[in-house]
RODRENKOL-330158 format. One record per residue: chain; x, y, z of N, C-alpha, C in turn; residue number from 0; residue in one letter. Coordinates in steps of 0.2 Angstrom, whole numbers, plus 5000, padded with zeros to 4 digits. Layout:
% RODRENKOL-330158
[site 'A' [X Y Z] [X Y Z] [X Y Z] NUM 'a']
...
% end
This chain:
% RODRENKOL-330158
[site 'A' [4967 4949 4960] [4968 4955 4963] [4976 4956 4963] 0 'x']
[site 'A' [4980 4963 4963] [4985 4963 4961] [4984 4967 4967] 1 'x']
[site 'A' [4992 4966 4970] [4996 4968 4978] [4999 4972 4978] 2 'x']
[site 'A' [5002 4979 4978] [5008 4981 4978] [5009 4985 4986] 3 'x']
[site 'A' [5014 4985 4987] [5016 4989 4992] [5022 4993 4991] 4 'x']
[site 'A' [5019 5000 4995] [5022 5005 4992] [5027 5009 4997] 5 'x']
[site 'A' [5032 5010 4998] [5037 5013 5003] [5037 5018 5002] 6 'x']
[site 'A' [5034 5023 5008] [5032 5032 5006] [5037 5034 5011] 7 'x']
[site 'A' [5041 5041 5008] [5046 5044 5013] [5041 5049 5012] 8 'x']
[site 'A' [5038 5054 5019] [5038 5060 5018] [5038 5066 5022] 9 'x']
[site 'A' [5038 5070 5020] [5040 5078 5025] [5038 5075 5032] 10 'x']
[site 'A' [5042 5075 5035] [5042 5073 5045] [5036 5076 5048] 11 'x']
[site 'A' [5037 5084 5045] [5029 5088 5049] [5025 5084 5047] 12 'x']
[site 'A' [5024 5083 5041] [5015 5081 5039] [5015 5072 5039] 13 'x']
[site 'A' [5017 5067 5043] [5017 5062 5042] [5009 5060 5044] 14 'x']
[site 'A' [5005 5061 5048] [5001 5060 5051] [4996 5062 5045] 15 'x']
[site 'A' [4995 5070 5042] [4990 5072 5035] [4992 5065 5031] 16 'x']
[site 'A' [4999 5065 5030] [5001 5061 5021] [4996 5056 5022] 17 'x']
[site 'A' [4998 5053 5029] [4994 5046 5031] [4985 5047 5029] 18 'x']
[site 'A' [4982 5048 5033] [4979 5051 5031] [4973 5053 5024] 19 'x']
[site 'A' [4978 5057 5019] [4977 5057 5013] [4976 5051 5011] 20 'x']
[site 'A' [4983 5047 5011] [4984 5042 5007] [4978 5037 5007] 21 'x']
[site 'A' [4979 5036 5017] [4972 5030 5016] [4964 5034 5013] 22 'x']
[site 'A' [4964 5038 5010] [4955 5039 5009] [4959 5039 4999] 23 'x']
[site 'A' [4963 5037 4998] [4962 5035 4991] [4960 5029 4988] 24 'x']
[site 'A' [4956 5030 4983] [4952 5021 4982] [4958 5016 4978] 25 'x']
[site 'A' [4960 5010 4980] [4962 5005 4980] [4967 5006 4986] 26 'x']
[site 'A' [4970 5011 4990] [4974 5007 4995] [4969 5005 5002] 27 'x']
[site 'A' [4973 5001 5002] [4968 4996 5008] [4971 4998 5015] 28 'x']
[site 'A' [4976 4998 5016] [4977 5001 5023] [4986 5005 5021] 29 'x']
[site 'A' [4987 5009 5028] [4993 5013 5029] [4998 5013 5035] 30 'x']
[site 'A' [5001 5012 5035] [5005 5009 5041] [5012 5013 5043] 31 'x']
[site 'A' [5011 5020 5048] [5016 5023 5049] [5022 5017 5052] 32 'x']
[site 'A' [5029 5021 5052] [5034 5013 5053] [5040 5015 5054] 33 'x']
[site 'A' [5043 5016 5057] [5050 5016 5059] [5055 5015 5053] 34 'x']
[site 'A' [5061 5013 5053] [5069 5012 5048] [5068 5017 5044] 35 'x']
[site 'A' [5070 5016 5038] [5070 5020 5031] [5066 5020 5028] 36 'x']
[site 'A' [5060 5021 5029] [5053 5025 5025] [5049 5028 5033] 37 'x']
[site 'A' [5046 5032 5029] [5040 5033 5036] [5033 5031 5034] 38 'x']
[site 'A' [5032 5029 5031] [5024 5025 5029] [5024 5019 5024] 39 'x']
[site 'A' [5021 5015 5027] [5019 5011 5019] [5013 5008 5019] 40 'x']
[site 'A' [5008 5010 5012] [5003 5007 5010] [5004 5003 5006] 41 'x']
[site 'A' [4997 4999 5008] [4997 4992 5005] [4988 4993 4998] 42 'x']
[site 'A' [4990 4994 4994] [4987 4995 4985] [4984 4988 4985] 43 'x']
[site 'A' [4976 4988 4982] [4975 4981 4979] [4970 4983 4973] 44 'x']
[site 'A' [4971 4981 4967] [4966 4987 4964] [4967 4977 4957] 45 'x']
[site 'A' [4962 4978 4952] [4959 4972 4950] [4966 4971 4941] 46 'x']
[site 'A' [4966 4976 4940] [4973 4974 4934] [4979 4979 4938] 47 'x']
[site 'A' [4983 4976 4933] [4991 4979 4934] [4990 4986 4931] 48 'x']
[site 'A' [4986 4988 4926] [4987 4996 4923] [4984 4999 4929] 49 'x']
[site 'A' [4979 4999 4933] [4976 5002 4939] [4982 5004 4942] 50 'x']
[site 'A' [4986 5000 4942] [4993 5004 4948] [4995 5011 4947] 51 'x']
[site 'A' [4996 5012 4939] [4997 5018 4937] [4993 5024 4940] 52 'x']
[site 'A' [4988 5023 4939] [4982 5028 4942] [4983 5028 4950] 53 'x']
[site 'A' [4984 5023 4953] [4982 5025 4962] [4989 5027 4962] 54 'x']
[site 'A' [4994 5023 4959] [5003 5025 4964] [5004 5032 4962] 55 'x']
[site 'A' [5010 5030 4955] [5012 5038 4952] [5005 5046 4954] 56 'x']
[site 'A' [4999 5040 4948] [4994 5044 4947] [4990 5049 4955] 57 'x']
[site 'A' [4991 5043 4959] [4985 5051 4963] [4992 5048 4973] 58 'x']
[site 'A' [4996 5045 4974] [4997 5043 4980] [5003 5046 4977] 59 'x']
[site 'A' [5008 5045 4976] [5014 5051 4975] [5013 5059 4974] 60 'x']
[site 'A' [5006 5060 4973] [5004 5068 4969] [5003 5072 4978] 61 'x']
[site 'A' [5001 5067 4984] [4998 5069 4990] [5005 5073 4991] 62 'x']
[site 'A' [5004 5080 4993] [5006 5084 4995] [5008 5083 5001] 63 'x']
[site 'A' [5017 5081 5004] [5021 5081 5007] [5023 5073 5006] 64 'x']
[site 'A' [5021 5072 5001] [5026 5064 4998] [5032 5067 4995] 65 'x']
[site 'A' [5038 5064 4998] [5045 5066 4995] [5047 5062 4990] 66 'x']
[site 'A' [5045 5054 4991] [5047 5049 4988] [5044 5041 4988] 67 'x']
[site 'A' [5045 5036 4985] [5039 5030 4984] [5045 5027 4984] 68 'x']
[site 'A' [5044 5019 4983] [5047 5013 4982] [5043 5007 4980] 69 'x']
[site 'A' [5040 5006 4977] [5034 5001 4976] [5038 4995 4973] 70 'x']
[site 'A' [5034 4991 4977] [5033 4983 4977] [5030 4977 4977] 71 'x']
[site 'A' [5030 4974 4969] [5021 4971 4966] [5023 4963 4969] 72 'x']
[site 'A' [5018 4961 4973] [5017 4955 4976] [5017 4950 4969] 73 'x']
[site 'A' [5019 4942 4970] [5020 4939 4965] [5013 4933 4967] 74 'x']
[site 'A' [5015 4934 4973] [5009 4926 4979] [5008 4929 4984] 75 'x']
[site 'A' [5002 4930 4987] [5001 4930 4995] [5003 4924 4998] 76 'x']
[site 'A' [5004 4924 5003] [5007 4921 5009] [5003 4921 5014] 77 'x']
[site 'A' [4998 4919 5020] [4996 4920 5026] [4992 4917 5031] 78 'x']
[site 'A' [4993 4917 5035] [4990 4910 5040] [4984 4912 5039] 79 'x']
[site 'A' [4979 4916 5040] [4971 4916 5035] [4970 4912 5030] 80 'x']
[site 'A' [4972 4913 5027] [4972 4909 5020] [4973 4902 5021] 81 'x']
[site 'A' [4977 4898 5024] [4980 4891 5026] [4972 4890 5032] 82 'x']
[site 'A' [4972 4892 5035] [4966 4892 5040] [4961 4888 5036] 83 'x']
[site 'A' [4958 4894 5031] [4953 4895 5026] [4953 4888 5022] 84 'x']
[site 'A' [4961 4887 5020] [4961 4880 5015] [4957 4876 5021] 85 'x']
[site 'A' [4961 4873 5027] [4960 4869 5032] [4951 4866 5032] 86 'x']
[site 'A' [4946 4872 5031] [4942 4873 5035] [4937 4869 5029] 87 'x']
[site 'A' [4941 4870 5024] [4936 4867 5016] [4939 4859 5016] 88 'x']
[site 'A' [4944 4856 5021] [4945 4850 5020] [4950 4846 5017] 89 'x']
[site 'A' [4955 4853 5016] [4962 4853 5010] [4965 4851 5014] 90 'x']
% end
């Protein structure tokens, strides 16, 4: 599974639609309104690298009142789930 996370700035009135849209697109798994310098970030998991182009550019930049992206392709997950998970097999 390939990770990316995508840094969305967009029109102030419509952050709540952007959000919204973005989350009912297939391969982002959640949306996360957020303070600093972006106002949204979804998190993409989709089965090869070429799929990116379809969810990101392809249909999650196209949502109308996206101004702008920033994407960010995961190398390794990291997460205490997972360490749990090894724990529990005996690792």
């Amino acid at each position: 599974m390939i990770t990316a996370i995508v840094m969305i700035k967009a029109d102030v009135h419509r952050i709540p639609e952007v959000a919204e849209a973005i989350a009912e697109i297939d391969g982002v798994s959640e949306v996360y309104s957020v303070t600093g310098g972006v106002d949204l970030i979804a998190v993409v998991r989709v089965r090869r690298h070429e799929d990116l182009a379809d969810v990101i550019p392809g249909r999650v930049n196209k949502v109308p009142g996206v101004t702008s992206s920033d994407t960010h392709i995961s190398f390794q997950t990291y997460s205490k789930h997972d360490l749990e998970s090894a724990f529990a097999l005996g690792w």
